[in-house]
KOLPA-279648 format. One record per residue: residue in three letters; z, x negated, y negated of N, C-alpha, C, O in turn; chain; residue number from 1. Coordinates in steps of 0.2 Angstrom, whole numbers, plus 5000, padded with zeros to 4 digits. Layout:
! KOLPA-279648
+-----+------+--------+---------+-------+---------+----------+------+--------+---------+------+--------+---------+----+-----+
:  aa : n_up : n_east : n_north : ca_up : ca_east : ca_north : c_up : c_east : c_north : o_up : o_east : o_north : ch :   i :
+-----+------+--------+---------+-------+---------+----------+------+--------+---------+------+--------+---------+----+-----+
: ALA :    Z :      X :       Y :     Z :       X :        Y :    Z :      X :       Y :    Z :      X :       Y :  A : NUM :
...
+-----+------+--------+---------+-------+---------+----------+------+--------+---------+------+--------+---------+----+-----+
! end
This chain:
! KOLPA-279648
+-----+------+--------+---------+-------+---------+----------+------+--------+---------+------+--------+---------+----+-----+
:  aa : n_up : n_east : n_north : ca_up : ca_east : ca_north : c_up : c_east : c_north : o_up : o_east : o_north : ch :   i :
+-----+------+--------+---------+-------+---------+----------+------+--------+---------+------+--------+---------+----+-----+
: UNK : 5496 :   4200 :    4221 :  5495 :    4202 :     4228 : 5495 :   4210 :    4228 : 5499 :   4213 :    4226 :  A :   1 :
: UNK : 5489 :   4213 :    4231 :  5491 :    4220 :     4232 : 5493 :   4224 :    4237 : 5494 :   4222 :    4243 :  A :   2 :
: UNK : 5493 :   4229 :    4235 :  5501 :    4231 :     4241 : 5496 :   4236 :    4246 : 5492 :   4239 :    4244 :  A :   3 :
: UNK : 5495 :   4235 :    4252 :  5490 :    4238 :     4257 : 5491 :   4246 :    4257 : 5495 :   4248 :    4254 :  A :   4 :
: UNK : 5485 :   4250 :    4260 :  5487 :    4256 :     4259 : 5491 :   4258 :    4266 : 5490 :   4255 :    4271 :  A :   5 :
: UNK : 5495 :   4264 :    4266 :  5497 :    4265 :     4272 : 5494 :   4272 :    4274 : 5495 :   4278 :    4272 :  A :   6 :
: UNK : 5491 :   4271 :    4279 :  5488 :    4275 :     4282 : 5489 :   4282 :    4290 : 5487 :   4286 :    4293 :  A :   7 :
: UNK : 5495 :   4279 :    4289 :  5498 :    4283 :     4295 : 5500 :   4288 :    4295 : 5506 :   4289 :    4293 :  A :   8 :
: UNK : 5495 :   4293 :    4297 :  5493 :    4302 :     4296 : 5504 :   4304 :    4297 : 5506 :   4307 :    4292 :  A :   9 :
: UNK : 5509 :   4303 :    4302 :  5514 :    4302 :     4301 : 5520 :   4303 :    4296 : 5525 :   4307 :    4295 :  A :  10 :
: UNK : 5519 :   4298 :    4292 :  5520 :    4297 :     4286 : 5520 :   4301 :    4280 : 5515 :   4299 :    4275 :  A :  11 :
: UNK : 5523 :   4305 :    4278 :  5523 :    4311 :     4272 : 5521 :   4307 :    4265 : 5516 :   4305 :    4263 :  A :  12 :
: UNK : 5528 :   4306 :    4265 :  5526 :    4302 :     4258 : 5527 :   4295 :    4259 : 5532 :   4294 :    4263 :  A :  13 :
: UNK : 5524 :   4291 :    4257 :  5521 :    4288 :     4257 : 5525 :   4279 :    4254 : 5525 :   4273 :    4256 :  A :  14 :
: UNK : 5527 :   4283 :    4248 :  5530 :    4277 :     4242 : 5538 :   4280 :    4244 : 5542 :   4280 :    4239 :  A :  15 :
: UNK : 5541 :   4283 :    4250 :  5546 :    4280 :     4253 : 5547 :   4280 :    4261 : 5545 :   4284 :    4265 :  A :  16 :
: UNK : 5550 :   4274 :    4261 :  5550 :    4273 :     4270 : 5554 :   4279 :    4275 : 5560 :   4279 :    4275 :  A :  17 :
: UNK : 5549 :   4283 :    4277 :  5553 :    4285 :     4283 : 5555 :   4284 :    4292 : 5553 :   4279 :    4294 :  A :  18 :
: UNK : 5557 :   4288 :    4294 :  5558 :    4286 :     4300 : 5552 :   4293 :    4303 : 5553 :   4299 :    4304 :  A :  19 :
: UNK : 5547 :   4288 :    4304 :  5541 :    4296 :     4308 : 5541 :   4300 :    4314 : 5537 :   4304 :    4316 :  A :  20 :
: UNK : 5547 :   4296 :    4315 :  5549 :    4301 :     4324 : 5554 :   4306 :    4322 : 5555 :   4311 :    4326 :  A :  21 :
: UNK : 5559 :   4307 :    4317 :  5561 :    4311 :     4315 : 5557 :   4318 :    4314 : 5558 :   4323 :    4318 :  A :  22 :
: UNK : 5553 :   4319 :    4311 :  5549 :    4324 :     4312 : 5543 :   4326 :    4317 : 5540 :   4331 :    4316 :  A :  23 :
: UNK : 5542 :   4323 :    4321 :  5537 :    4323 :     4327 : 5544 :   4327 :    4332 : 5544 :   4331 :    4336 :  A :  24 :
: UNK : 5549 :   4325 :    4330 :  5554 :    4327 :     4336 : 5559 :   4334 :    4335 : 5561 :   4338 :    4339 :  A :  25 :
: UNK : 5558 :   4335 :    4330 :  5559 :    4340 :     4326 : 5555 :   4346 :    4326 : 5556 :   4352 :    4324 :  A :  26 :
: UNK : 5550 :   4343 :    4328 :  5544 :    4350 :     4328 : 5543 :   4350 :    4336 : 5542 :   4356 :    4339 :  A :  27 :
: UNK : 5542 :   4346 :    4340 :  5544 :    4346 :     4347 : 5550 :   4351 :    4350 : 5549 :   4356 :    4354 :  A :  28 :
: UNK : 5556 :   4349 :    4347 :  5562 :    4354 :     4348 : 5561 :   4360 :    4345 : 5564 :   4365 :    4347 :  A :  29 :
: UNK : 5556 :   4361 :    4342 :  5556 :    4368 :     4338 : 5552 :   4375 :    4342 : 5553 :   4381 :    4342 :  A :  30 :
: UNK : 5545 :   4368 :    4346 :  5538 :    4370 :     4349 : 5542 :   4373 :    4354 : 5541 :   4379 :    4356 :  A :  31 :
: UNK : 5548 :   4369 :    4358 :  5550 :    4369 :     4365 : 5554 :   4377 :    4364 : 5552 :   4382 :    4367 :  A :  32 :
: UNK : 5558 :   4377 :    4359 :  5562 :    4383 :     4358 : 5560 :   4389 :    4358 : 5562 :   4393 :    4362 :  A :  33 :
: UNK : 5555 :   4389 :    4353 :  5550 :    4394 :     4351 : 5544 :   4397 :    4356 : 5542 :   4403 :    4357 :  A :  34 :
: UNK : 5541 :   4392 :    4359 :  5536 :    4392 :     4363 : 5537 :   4391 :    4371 : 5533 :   4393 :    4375 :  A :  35 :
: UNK : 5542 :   4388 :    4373 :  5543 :    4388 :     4379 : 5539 :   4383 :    4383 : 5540 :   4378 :    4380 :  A :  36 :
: UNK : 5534 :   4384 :    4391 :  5531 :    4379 :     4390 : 5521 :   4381 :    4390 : 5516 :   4377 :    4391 :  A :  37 :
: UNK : 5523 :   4387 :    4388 :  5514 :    4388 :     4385 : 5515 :   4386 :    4378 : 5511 :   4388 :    4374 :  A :  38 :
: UNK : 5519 :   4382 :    4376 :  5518 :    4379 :     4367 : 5517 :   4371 :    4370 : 5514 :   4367 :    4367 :  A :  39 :
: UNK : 5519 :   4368 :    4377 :  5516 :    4361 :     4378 : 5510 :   4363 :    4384 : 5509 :   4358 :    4388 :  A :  40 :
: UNK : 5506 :   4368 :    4384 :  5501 :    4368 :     4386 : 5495 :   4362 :    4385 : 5495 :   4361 :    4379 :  A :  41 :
: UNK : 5492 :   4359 :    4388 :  5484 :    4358 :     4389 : 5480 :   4359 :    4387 : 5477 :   4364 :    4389 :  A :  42 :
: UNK : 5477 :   4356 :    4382 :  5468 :    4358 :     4380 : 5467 :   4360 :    4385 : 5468 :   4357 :    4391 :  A :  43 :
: UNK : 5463 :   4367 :    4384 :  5457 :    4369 :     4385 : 5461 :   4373 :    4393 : 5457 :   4373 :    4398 :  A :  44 :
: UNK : 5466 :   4376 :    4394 :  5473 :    4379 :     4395 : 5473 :   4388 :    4395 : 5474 :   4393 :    4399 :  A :  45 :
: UNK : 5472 :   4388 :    4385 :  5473 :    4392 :     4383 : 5472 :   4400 :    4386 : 5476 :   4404 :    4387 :  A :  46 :
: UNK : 5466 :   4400 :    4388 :  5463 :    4406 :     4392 : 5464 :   4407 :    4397 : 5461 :   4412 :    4399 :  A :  47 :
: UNK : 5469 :   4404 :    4400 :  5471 :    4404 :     4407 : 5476 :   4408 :    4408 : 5480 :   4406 :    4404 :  A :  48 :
: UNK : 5479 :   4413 :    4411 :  5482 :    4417 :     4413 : 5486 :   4415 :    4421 : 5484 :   4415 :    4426 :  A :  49 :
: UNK : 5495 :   4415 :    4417 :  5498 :    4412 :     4422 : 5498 :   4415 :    4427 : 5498 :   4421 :    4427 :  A :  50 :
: UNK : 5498 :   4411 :    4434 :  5498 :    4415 :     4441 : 5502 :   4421 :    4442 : 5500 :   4427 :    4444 :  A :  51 :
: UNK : 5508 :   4419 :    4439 :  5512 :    4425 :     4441 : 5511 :   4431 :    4439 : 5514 :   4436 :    4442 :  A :  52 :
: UNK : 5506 :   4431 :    4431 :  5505 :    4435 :     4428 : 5499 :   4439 :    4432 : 5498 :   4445 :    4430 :  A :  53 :
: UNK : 5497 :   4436 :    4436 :  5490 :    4440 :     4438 : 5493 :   4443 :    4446 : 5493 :   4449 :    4447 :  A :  54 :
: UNK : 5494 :   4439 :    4449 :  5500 :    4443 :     4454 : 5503 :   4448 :    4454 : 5503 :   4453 :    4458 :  A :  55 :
: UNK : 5508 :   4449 :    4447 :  5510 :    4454 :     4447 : 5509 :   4459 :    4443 : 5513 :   4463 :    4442 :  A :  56 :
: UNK : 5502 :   4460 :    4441 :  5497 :    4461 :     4438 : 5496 :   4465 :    4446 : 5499 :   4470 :    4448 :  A :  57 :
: UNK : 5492 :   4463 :    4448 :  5488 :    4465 :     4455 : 5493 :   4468 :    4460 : 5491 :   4473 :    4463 :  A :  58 :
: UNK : 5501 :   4466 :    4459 :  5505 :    4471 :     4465 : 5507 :   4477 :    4462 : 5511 :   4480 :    4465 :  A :  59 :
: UNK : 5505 :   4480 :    4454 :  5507 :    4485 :     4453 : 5503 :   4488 :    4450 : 5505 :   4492 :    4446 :  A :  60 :
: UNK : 5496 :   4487 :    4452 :  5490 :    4493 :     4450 : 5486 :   4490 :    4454 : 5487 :   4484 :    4457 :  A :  61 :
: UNK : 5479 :   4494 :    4454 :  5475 :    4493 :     4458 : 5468 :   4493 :    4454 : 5468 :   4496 :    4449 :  A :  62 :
: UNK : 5462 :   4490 :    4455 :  5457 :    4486 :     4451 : 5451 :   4493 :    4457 : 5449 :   4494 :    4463 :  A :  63 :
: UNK : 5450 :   4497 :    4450 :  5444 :    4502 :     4451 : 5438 :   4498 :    4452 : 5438 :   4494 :    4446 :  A :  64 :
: UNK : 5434 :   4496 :    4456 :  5429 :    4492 :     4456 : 5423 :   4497 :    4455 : 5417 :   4494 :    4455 :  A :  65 :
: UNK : 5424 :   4502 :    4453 :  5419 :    4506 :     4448 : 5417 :   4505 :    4440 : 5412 :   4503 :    4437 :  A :  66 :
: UNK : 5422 :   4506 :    4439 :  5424 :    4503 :     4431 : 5428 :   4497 :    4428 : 5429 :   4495 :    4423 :  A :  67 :
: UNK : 5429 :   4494 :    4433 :  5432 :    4487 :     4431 : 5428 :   4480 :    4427 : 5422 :   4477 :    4428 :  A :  68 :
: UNK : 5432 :   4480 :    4423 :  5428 :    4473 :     4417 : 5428 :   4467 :    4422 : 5429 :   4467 :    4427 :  A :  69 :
: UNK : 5425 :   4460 :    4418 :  5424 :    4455 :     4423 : 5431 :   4453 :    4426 : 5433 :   4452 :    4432 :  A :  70 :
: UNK : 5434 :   4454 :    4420 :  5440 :    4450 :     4422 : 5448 :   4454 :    4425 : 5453 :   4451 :    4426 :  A :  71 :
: UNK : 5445 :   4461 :    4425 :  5449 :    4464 :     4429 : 5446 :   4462 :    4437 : 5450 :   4461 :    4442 :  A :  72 :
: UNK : 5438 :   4463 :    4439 :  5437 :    4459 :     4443 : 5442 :   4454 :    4449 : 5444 :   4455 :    4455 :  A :  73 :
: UNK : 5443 :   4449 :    4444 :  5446 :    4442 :     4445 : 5451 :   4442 :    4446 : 5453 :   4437 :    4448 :  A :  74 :
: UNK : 5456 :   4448 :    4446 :  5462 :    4448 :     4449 : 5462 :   4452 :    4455 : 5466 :   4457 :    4455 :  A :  75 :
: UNK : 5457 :   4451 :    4459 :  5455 :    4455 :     4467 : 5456 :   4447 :    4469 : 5455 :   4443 :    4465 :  A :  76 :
: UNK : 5458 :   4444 :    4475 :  5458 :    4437 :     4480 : 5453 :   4435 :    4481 : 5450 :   4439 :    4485 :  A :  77 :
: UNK : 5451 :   4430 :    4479 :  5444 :    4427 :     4481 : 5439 :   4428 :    4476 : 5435 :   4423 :    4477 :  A :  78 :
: UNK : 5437 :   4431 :    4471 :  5434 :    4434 :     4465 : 5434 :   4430 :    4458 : 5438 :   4432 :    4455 :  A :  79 :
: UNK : 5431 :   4427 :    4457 :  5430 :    4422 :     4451 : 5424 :   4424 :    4448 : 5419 :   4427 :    4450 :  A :  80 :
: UNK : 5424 :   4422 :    4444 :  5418 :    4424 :     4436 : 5412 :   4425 :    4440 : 5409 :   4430 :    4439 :  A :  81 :
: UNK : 5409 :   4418 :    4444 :  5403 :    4423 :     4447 : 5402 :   4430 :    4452 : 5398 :   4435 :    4452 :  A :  82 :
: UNK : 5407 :   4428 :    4455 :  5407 :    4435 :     4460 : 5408 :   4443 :    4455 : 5405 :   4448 :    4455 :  A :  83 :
: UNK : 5414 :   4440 :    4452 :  5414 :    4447 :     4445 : 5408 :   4448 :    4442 : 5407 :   4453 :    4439 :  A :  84 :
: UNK : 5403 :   4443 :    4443 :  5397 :    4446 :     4439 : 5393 :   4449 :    4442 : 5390 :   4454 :    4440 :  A :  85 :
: UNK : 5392 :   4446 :    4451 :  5390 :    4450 :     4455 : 5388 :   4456 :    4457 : 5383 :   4459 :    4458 :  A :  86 :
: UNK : 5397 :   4457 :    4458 :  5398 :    4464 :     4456 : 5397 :   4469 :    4452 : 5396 :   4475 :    4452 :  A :  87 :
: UNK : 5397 :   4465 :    4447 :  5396 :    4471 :     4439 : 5388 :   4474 :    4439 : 5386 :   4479 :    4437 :  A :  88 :
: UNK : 5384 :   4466 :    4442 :  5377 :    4467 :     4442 : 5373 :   4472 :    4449 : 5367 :   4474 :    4449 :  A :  89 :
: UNK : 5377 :   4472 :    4453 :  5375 :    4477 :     4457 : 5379 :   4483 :    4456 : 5376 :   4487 :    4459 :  A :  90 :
: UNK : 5383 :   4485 :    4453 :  5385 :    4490 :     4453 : 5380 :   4494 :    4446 : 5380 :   4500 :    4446 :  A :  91 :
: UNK : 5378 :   4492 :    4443 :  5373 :    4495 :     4436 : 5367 :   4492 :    4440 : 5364 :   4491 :    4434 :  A :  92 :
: UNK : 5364 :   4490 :    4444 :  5357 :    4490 :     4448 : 5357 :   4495 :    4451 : 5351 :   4498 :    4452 :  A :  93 :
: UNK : 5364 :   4498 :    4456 :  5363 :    4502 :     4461 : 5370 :   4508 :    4460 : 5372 :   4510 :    4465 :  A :  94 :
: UNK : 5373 :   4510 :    4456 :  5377 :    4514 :     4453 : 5384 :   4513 :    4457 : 5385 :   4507 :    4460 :  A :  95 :
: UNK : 5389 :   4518 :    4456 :  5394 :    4518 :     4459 : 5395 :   4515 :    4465 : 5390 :   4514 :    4468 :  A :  96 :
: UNK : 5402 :   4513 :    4466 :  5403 :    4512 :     4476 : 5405 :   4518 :    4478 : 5408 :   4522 :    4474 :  A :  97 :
: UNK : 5402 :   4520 :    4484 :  5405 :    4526 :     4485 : 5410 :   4525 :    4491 : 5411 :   4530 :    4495 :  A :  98 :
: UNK : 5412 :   4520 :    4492 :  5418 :    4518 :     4499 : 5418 :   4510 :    4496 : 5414 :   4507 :    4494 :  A :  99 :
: UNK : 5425 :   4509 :    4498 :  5427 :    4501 :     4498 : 5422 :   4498 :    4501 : 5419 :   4493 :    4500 :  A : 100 :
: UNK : 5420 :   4501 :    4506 :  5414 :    4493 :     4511 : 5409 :   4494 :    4508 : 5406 :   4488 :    4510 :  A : 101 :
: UNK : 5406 :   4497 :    4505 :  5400 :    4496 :     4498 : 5401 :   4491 :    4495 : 5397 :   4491 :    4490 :  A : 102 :
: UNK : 5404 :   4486 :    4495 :  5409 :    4481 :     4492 : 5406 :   4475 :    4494 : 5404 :   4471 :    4491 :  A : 103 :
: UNK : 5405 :   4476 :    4501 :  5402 :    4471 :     4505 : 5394 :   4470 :    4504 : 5391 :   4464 :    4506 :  A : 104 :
: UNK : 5391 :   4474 :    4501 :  5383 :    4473 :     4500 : 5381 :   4471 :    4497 : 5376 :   4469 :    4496 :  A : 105 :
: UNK : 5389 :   4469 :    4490 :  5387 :    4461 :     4484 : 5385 :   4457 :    4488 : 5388 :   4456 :    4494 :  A : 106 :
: UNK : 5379 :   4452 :    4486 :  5379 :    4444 :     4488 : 5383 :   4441 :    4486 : 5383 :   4440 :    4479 :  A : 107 :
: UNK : 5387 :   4438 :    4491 :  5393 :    4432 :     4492 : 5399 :   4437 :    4492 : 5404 :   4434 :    4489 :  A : 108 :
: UNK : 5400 :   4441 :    4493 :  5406 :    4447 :     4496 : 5405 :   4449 :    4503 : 5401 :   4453 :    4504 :  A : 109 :
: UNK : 5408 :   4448 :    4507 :  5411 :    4449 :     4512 : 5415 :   4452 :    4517 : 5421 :   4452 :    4514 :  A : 110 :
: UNK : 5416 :   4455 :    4522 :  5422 :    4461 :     4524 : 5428 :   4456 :    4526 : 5434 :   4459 :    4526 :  A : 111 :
: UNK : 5427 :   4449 :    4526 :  5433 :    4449 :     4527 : 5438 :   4449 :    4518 : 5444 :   4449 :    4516 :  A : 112 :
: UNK : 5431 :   4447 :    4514 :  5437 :    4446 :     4506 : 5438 :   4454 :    4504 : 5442 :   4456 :    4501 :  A : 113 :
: UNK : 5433 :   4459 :    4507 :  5433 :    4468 :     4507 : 5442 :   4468 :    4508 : 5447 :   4469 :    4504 :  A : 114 :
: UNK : 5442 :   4465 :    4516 :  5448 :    4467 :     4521 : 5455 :   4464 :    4518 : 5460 :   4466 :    4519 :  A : 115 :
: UNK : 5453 :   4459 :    4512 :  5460 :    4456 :     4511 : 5462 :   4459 :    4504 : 5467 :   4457 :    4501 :  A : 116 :
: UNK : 5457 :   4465 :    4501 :  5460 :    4465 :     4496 : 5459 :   4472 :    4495 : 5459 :   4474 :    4489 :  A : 117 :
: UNK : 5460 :   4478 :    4502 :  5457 :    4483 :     4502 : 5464 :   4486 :    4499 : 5463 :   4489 :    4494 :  A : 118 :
: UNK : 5469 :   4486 :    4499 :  5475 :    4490 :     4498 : 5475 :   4488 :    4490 : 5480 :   4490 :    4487 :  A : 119 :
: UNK : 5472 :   4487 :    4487 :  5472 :    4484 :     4479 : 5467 :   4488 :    4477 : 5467 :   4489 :    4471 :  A : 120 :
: UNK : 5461 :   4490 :    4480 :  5453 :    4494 :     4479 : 5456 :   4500 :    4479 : 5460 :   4504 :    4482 :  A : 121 :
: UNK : 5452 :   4501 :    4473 :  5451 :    4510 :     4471 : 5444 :   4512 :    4470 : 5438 :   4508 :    4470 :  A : 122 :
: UNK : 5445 :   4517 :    4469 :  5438 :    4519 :     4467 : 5437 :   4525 :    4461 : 5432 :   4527 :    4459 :  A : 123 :
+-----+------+--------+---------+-------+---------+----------+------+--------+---------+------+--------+---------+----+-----+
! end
């Protein structure tokens, strides 16, 4: 009779029985230790940047909307990936801002997201 193969990716070696949650849990303890809980993150997670971090990001400088990249953008209230583009794209269509309410003549920017995020605007 022949002896089946064992296929369970788990299993190290193979021609002795182990116990396979010994090691899954051992690396779990190790992940949790080491990594905290960005080591049990989420697919597709990765690129995300914790609130807190973008918060306190935003309460201790201020986002030149001159020279700001997309994604210094995004941490203005209200500002996500298209509007950062918006703005990048009108600001190299029509040059600098020369006042915070220049802000407002992006399409899909408005004075009131201008008004809530003026104390954070530079120039």
């Amino acid at each position: 009779m022949a002896k089946e193969k064992d296929t369970r990716p788990w299993v190290i070696n193979r021609n002795v029985k182990e116990k396979p949650m010994k090691p899954m849990l051992l690396c779990s303890i190790l992940a949790l230790t080491l990594g905290g809980p960005m080591a049990i993150a989420g697919e597709g997670e990765t690129n995300k940047v914790p609130e807190a971090a973008v918060m306190a990001k935003v309460n201790t400088s201020k986002v030149n909307i001159n020279t700001a990249t997309e994604a210094e953008l995004q941490l203005l209230k209200g500002v996500g990936p298209a509007k950062a583009k918006a703005i990048i794209e009108y600001r190299n269509q029509y040059g600098r801002f020369s006042t915070v309410d220049d802000l407002a003549n992006v399409s899909g920017i408005g004075l009131k997201l201008v008004e809530s995020n003026r104390d954070i605007i530079s120039l």
